[in-house]
C-alpha positions in Angstrom: -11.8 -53.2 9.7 -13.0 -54.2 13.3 -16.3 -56.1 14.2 -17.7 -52.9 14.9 -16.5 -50.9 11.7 -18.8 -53.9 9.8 -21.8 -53.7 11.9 -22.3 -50.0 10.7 -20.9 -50.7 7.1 -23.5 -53.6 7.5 -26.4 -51.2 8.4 -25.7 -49.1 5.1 -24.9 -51.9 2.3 -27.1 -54.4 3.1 -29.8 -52.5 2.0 -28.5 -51.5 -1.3 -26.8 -54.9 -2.1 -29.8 -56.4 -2.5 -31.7 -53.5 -4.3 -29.1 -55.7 -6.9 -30.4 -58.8 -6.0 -34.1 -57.5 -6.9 -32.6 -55.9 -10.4 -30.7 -58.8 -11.2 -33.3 -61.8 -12.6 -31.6 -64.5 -11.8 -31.3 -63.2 -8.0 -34.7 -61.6 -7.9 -36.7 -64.2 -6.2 -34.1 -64.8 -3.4 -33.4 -60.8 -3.7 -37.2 -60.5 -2.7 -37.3 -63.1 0.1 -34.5 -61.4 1.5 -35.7 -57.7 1.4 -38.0 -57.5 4.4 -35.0 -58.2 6.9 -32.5 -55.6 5.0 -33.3 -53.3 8.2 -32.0 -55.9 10.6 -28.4 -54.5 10.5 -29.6 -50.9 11.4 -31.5 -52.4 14.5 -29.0 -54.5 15.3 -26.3 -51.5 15.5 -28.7 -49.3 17.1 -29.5 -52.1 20.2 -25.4 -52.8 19.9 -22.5 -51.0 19.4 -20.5 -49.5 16.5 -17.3 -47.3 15.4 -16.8 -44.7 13.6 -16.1 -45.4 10.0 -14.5 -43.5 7.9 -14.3 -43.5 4.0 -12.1 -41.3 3.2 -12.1 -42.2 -0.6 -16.1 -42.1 -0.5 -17.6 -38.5 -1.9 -15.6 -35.7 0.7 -14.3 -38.3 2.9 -17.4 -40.1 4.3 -17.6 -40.1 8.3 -20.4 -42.4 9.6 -21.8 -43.0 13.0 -21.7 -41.8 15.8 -22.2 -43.7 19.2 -25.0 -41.0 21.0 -28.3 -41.1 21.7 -29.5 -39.3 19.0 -28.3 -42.1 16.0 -29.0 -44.8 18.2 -32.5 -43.9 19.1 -33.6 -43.5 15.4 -31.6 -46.3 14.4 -34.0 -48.3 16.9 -37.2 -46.8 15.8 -36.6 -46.5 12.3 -34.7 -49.7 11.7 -37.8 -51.7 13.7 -40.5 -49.5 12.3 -38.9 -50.7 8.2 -38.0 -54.4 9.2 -41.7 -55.0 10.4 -43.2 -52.9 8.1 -41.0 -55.0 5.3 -42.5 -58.5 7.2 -45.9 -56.7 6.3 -45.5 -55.9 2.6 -44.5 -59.5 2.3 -47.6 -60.8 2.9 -49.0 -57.3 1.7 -48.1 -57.8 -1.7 -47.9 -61.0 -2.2 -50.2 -60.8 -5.2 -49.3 -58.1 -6.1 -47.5 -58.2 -10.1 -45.0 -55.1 -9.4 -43.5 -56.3 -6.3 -39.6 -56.3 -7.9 -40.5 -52.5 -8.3 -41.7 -52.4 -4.8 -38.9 -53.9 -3.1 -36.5 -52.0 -5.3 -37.5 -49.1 -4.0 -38.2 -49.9 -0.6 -34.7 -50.6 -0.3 -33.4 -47.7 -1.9 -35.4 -45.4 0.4 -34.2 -47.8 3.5 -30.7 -47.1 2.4 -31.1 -43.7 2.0 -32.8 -43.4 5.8 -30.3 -45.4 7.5 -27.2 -43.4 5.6 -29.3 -39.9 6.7 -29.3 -41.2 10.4 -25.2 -42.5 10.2 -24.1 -39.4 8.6 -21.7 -37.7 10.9 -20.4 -34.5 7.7 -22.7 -32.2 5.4 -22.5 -33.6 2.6 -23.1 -36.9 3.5 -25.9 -36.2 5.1 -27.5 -34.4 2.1 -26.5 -37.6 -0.3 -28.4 -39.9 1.7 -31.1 -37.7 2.6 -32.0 -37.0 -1.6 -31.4 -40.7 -2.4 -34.4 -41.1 0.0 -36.7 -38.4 -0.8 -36.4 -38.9 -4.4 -36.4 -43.1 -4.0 -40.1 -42.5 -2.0 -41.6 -41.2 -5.0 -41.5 -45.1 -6.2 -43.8 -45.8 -3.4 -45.6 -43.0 -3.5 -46.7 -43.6 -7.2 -46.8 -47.6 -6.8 -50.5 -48.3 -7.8 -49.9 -46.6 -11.3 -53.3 -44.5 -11.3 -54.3 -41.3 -11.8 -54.5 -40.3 -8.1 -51.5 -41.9 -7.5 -49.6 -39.5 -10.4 -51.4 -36.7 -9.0 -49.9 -37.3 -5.2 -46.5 -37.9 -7.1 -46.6 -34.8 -9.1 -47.7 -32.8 -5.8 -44.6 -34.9 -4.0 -41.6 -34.5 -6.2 -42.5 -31.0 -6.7 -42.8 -29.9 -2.7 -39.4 -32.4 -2.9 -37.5 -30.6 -5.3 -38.6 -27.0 -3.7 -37.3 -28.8 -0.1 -33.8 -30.1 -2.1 -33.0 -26.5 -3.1 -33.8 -25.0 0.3 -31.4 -27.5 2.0 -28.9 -26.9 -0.8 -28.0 -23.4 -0.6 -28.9 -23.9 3.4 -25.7 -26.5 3.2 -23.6 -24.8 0.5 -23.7 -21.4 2.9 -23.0 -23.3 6.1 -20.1 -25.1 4.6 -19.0 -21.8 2.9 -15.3 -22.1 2.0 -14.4 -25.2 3.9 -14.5 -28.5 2.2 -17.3 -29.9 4.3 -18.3 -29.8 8.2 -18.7 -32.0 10.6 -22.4 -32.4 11.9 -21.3 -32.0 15.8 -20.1 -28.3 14.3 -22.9 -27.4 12.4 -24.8 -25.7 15.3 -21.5 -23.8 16.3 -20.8 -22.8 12.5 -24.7 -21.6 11.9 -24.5 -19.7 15.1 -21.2 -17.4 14.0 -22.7 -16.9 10.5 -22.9 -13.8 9.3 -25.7 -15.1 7.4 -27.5 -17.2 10.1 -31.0 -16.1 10.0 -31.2 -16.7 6.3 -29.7 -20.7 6.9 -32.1 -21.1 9.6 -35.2 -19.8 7.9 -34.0 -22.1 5.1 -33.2 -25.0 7.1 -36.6 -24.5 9.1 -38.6 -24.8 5.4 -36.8 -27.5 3.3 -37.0 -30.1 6.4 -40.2 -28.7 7.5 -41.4 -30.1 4.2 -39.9 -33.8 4.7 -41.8 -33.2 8.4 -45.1 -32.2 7.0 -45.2 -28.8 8.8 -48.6 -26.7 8.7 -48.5 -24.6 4.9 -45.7 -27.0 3.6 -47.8 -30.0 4.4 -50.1 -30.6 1.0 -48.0 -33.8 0.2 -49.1 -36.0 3.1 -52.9 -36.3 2.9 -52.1 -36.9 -1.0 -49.7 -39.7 -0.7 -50.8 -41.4 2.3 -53.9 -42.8 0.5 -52.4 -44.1 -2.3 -49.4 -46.0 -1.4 -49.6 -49.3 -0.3 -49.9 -50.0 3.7 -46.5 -50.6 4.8 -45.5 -47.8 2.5 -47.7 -45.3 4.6 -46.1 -46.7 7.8 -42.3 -45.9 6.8 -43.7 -42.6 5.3 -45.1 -41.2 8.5 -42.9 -43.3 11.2 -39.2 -43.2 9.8 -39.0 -40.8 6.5 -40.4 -37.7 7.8 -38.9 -38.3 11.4 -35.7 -37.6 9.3 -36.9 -34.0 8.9 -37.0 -33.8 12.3 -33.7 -35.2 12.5 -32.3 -32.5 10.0 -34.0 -30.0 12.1 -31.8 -31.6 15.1 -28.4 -31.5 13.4 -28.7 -28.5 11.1 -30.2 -25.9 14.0 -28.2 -24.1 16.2 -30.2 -24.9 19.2 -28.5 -24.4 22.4 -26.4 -21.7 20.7 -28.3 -19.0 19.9 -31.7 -17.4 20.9 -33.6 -16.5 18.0 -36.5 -14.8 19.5 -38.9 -14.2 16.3 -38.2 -17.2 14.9 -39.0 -19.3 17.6 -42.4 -17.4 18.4 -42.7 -18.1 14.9 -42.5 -21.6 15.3 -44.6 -22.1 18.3 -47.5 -20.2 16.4 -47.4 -22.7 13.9 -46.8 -25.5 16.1 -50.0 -25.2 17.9 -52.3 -23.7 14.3 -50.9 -26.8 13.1 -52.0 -29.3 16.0 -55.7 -27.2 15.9 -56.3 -26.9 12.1 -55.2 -30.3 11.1 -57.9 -31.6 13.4 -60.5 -29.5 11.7 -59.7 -30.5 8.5 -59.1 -34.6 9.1 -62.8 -35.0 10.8 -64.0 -34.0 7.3 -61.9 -36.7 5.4 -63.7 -39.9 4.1 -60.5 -42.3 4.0 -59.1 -43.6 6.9 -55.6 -43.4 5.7 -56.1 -39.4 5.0 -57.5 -39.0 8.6 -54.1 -40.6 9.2 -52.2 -38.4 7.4 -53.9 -35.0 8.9 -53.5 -36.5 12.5 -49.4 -37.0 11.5 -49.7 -33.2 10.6 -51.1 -32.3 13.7 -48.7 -34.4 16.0 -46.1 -33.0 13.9 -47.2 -29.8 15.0 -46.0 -30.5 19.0 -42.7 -31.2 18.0 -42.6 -27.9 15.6 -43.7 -26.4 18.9 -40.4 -27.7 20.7 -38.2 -27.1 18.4 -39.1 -23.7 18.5 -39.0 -23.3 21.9 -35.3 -24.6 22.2 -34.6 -21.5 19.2 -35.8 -18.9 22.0 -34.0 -20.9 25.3 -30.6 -22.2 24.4 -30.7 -23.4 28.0 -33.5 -25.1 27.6 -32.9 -26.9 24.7 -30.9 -30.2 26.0 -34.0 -31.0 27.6 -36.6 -30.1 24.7 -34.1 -32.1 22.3 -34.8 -35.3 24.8 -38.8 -34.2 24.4 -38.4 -35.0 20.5 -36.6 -37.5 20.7 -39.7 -38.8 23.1 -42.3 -37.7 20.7 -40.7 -39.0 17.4 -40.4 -42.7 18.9 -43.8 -42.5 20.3 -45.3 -40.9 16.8 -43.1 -43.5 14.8 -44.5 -46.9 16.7 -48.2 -45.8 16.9 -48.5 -44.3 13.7 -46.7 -47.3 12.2 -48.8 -49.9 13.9 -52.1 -47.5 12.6 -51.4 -47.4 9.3 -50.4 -51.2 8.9 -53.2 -52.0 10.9 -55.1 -50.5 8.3 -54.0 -52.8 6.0 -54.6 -55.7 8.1 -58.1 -54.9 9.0 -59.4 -55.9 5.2 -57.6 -59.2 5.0 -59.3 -60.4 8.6 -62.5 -58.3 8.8 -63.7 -56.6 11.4 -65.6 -59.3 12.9 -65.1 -62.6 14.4 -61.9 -63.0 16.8 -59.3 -61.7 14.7 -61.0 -58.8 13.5 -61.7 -58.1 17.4 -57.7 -58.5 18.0 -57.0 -55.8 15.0 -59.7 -53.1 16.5 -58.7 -53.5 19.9 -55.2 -53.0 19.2 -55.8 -50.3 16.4 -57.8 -48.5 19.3 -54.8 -48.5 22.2 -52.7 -47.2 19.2 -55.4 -44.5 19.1 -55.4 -43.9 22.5 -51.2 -43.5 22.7 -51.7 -41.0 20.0 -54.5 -39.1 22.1 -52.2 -39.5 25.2 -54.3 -41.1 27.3 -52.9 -42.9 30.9 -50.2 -45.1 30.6 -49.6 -45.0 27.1 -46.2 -43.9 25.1 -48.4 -41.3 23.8 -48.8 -40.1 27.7 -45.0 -40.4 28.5 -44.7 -38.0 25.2 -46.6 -35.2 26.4 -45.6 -35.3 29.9 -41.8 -34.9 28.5 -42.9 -32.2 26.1 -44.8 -30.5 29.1 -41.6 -30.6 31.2 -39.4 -29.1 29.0 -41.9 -26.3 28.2 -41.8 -25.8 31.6 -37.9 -25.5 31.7 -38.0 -23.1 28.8 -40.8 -20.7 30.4 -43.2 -20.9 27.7 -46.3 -19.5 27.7 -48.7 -20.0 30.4 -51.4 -21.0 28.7 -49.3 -23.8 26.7 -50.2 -26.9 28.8 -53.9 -26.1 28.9 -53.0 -25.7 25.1 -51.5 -29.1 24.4 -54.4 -30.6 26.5 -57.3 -29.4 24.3 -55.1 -30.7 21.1 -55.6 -34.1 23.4 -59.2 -33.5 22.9 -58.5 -32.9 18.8 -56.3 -35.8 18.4 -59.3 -38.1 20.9 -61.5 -36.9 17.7 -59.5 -38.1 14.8 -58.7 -41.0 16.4 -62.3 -42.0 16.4 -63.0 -40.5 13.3 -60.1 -43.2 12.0 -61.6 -46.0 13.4 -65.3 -45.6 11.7 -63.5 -45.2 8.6 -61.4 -48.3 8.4 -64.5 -50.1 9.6 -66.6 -49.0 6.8 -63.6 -49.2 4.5 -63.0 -53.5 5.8 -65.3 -56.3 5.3 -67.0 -57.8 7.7 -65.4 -61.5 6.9 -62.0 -61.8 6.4 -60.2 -62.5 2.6 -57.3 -64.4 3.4 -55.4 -65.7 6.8 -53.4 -62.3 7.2 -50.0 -64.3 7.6 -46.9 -62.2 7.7 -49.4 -59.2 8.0 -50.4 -60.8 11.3 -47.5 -61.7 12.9 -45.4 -58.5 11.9 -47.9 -56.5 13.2 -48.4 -58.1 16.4 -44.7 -58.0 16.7 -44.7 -54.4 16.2 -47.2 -54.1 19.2 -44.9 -56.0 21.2 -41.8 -53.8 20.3 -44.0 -50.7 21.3 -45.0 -51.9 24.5 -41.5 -53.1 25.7 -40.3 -48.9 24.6 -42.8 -48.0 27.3 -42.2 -50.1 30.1 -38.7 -51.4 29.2 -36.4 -48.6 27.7 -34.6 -46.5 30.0 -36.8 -43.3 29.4 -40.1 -45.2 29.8 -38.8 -47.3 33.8 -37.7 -43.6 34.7 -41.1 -41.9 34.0 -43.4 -44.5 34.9 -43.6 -43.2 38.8 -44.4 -39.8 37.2 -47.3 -41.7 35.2 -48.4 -43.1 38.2 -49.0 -39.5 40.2 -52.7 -38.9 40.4 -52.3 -35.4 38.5 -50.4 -36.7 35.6 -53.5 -39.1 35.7 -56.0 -36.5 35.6 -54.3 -34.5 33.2 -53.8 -37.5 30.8 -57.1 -38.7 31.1 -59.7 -36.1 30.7 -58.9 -34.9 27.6 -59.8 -38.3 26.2 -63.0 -38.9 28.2 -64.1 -35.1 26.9 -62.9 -36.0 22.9 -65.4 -39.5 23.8 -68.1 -37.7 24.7 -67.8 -35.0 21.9 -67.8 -38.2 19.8 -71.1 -39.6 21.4 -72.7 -36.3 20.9 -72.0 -35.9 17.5 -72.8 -39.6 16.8 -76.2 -38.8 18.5 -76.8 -35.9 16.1 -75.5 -37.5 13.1 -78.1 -40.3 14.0 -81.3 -38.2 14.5 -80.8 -35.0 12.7 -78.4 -36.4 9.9 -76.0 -34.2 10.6 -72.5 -34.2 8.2 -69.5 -32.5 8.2 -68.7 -30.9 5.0 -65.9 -32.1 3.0 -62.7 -30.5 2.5 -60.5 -32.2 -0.2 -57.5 -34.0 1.0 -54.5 -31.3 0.4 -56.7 -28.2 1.7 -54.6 -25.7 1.1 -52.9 -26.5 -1.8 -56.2 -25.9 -4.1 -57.2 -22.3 -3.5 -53.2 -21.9 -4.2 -53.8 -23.9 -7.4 -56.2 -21.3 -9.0 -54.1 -19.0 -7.7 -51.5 -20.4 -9.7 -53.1 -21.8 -12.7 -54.4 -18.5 -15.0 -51.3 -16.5 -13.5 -48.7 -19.3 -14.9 -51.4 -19.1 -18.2 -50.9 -15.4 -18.3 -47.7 -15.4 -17.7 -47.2 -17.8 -20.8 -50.1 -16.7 -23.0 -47.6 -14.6 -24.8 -45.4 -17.6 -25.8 -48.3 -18.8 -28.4 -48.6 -15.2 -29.4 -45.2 -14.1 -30.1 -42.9 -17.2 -29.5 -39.4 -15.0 -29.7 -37.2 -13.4 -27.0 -39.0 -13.7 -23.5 -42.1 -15.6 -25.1 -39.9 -18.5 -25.9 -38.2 -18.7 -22.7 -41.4 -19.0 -21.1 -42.2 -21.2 -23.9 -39.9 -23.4 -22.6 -40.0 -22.9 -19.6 -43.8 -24.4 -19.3 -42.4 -27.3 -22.0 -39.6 -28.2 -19.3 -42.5 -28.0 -16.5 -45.1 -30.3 -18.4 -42.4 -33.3 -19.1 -41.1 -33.0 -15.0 -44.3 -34.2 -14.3 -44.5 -37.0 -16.3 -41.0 -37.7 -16.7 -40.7 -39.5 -13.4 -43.8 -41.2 -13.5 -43.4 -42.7 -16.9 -40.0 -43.6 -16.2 -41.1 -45.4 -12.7 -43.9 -47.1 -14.9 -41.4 -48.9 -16.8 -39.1 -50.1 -14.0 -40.7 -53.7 -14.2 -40.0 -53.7 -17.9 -36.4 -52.9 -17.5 -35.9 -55.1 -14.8 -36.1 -58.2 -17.3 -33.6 -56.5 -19.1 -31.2 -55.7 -16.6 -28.9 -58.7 -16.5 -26.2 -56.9 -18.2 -27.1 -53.2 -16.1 -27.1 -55.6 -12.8 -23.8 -57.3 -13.8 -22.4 -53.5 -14.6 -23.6 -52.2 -10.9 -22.1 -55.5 -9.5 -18.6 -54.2 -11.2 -19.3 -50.9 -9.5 -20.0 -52.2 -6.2 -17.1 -53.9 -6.3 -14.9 -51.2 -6.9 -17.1 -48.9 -4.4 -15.9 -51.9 -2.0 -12.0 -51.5 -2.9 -12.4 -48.1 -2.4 -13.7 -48.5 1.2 -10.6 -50.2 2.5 -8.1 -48.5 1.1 
């Protein structure tokens, strides 16, 4: 193996080698101390160089890595957004009594991301992709209570509904061959017979990892009740692989799809509008969060739609995203963790004023005002709709989301206020310093990356100005007016529960699944007990993988003899790998 060949081996293993070291007890401690930097590798080969590897006794021949912008720029963003948002959960959770369990998972879902971005075939790309989705449901569920199993039921079932999508999405891309190589997949999809059916397909069961409008219920469920720098990989790095699946698995640039992609921009811009609505109304800061990753999700839904009805167009829409999911990943990161931080050192005194000021220019890039990465963003989505001769009305459009996202921005920022103490709890620490180094990160992608010394001129022009700015100054003073009303009339917003949509489906559901089975307590033969069992098998899937999670920290003192098995395995895995 060359220098090269390690570095992306590196990226992959590290991560789950020391999932080990946490399960293992007499490694657990050092396993621990260890796990915030597991990401470092995937940085590291995303800043560097790699090769190709190629397993070829590892599941249907394992190709990983490929040296183009695509894998390196979310190997950048994702591997920085999980190595500082591991520095974070160190100080995070430093009191916390189920941190083994955190950290396993953590590192399982790392691995899983990283393998996702590496994998070059089909199949590995859906292994790696299900190791994370289904390893998130750890963090998800960490805080053991009710809400928590409530957001994890929600999440592993709007999972499991995305898994199956994707599955027969794959199984009728790959067809007859023995797998397919992700460079293909747009050229295969394109000559199907059965290509509007994969793409519909592929369209929903990422759309759900993305948190697009209708398949989006999860989010505002899970986001409140994981753990800070859980949240932050949630929004910044796992559902950017969505995206990514929406890259690799789309025939964009090879076909025009007309419907579908009118389709897509409908719901791109619904979902930038109506996730707005429905986040002023939230009471928790992290929720307000998780609307306002909906609607920003909503402008990329918007260009990958467009590239579906301009295959010329779509080179320079792909660069857009790839724009949009950096800029979403940093920000949203640094929000969420800076929700997090904001507790420890209250919101008054000097550090307090550091947090706010730097949790309101994260607000700001979001909103897109001048001279932020959230400005750069839009101007490169507003190009390439250009290019693609998209509606007229589009830019005027994406400007009056501006105004939305101005809104939930400050919406976020009187919540985590009233949610933090005035005085700080504790000296914030790693919290601190990762986050501050997170901020740093973000700014040097603005003014220091490639994309970001290219723009800035175009920043600069007095229209891009203008069109930057105003929609922020007109979200401010929608904000002062509906401060002033709140203060003299007592005006309030009414509430609508965090998950919207998925409710009114809920009693939709509920008496039609009790009808459905109220003839299995009557009659419990034939059909009755198939649906009998059917309800049985859908009561223990949610609980299964809750209790099961709840008893990780148990096993883990138990594991000596399960950690020196998976050693063994490794090991092997290992021999395998150079053969």
């Amino acid at each position: 193996m060359s220098l090269a060949e390690v570095a992306v081996g590196a990226a992959l293993l590290v991560p789950l080698v020391w999932v080990l070291a946490v399960m293992i007890p007499g490694t657990r401690a050092v396993g621990m101390w260890l796990a915030p930097w597991a990401a470092l590798p995937a940085l590291g080969l995303g800043l560097g160089t790699g090769a190709t590897l190629h397993w070829k006794s590892v599941l249907l021949g394992m190709w990983l890595y490929g040296p183009e912008t695509v894998t390196r720029t979310y190997l950048i963003f994702t591997g920085a957004l999980w190595l500082f948002a591991g520095l974070f959960a160190k100080g995070y959770l430093r009191e916390d009594s189920r941190r083994p369990s955190f950290w396993g998972f953590y590192l399982a879902t790392l691995a899983g991301n990283v393998g996702a971005v590496l994998a070059l075939d089909v199949a590995s790309f859906y292994l790696f992709f299900a190791m994370m989705t289904f390893c998130a449901y750890g963090l998800v569920v960490h805080v053991r209570d009710e809400r928590a199993a409530e957001a994890g039921r929600v999440y592993i079932v709007m999972a499991l509904l995305g898994e199956v999508s994707l599955l027969a999405a794959f199984f009728l891309t790959v067809g007859t061959r023995i797998n397919v190589m992700l460079v293909d997949v747009a050229r295969v999809v394109s000559e199907s017979g059965s290509r509007d059916l994969i793409v519909v397909l592929v369209l929903v069961g990422f759309g759900i990892k993305v948190g697009a409008l209708l398949l989006h219920m999860w989010l505002p469920l899970a986001h409140p009740v994981a753990p800070a720098p859980a949240s932050a990989v949630l929004s910044g790095a796992i559902i950017k692989v969505g995206v990514l699946g929406w890259l690799r698995f789309l025939p964009l640039g090879q076909s025009s799809l007309p419907m579908v992609s009118q389709v897509c921009v409908g719901m791109g811009l619904a979902a930038a509008f109506y996730a707005v609505v429905v986040g002023l109304t939230q009471r928790e800061a992290k929720t307000v969060l998780a609307y306002s990753s909906v609607s920003q999700m909503g402008f990329i839904t918007l260009a990958v739609g467009l590239a579906l009805g301009t295959p010329e167009a779509a080179p320079m829409l792909v660069v857009a995203v790839l724009v949009y999911a950096v800029h979403h990943s940093m920000a949203k990161g640094l929000l969420f963790l800076g929700a997090g931080l904001l507790p420890a050192t209250g919101w008054r005194g000097w550090r307090g004023g550091l947090v706010l000021a730097g949790l309101a220019w994260s607000g700001l890039e979001i909103a897109g005002a001048p001279l932020t990465s959230g400005a750069l963003a839009k101007l490169s989505l507003k190009s390439a709709e250009a290019a693609a001769h998209g509606p007229e009305s589009l830019p005027l459009l994406l400007s009056l989301a501006a105004v939305g996202s101005t809104l939930l921005m400050a919406r976020f920022l009187e919540r985590v206020v009233a949610e933090s103490p005035e005085q700080g709890t504790s000296s914030a620490g790693w919290m601190g310093a990762s986050w501050g180094l997170l901020f740093a990160m973000d700014t040097a992608l603005l003014f220091w990356s490639p994309v970001g010394r290219e723009a800035l001129p175009r920043l600069l022009e007095a229209k891009n100005l203008v069109s930057s700015a105003w929609p922020v100054l007109v979200g401010a003073g929608v904000c002062a007016l509906a401060w002033s009303l709140r203060r003299r009339l007592g005006w309030r917003l009414p509430r609508i529960p965090a998950g919207d949509v998925l409710w009114p489906l809920m009693r939709v559901i509920q008496p039609a699944w009790r009808l459905l089975t109220a003839g299995a307590e009557r009659e419990p033969t034939g059909e009755g007990k198939t649906s009998e069992r059917l309800q049985q098998g859908v009561e223990r899937l949610q609980h299964f993988l809750l209790d099961e999670v709840d008893q990780v920290e148990a096993r883990l003192s138990r594991l000596r003899q399960v950690g020196l098995a998976l050693l063994v395995w490794l090991a092997v895995f290992l021999l395998l790998l150079v053969r």
